[in-house]
N, C-alpha and C positions, 0 to 999 in steps of 0.2 A: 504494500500500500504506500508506503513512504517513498518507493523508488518511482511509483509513475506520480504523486505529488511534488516533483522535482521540477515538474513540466509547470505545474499551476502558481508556486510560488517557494522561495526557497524555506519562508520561515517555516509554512506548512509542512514540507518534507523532514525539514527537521525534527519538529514537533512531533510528526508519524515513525520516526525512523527513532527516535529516541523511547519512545512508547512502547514500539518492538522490540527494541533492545531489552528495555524492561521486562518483556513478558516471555525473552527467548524461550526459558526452561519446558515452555508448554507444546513448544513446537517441534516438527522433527527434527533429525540433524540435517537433511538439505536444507531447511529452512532457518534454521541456526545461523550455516554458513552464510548466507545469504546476506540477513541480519545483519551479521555481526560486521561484514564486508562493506554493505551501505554505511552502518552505524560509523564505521571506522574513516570509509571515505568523505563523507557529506560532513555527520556531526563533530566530530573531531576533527577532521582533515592528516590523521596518521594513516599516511599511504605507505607504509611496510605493512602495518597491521591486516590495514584490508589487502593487500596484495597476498598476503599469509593465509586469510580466512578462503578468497578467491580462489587460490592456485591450490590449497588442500580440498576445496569441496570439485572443482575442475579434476582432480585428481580419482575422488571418489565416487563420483557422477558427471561421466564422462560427455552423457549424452544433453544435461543441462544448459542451455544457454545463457543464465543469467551470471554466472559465473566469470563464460569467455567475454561476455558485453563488459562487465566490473572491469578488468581486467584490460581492455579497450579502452575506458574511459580513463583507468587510472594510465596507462599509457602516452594518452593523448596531455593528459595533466602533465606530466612527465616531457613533453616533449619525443618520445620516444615514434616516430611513425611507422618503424619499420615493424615493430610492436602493435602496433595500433591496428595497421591490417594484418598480418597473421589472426589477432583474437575478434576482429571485427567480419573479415573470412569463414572462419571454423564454423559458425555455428551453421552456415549455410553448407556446409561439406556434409554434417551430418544428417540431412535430407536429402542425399541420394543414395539409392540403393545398388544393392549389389548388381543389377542389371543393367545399370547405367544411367534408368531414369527417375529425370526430376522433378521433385515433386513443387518445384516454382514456377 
């Protein structure tokens, strides 16, 4: 909820994403990551932390996009572009299938 609140205003995202944070324990572990990855990037602005939460939940749900996009942004934060598209890429790689088609 916090991460498409980003779009409407920054103090609202804030406010959502700190909320969740608060409430992580109740939620799965993908959505932990998630969390704790928005939490760390938007409310805080510790981009190791959320690059940590990102890159361990990319790690263990491979097929997740919100991760590779985290991961994007924090990049583009960064300055990093060759970074930027690799994880802004991937998510699009994992909708095609083994036959070769796509499903865009």
């Amino acid at each position: 909820m916090g991460n498409e609140n980003q779009w409407i205003g920054t103090a609202l995202a804030v406010e959502s994403i700190r909320k969740a944070f608060e409430l992580r324990t109740r939620v799965s572990e993908r959505e932990k990551l998630i969390i704790e990855g928005d939490y760390y990037n938007v409310v805080t602005g510790n981009l190791m932390k959320a690059r940590q939460s990102y890159t361990l939940g990319e790690q263990i749900y491979p097929r997740e996009v919100s991760f590779r996009n985290g991961l994007g942004v924090l990049y583009n934060a960064l300055g990093n572009m060759k970074r930027v598209s690799e994880n802004f890429k991937r998510p699009f790689d994992s909708l095609r299938t083994p036959s070769g088609i796509d499903f865009l």
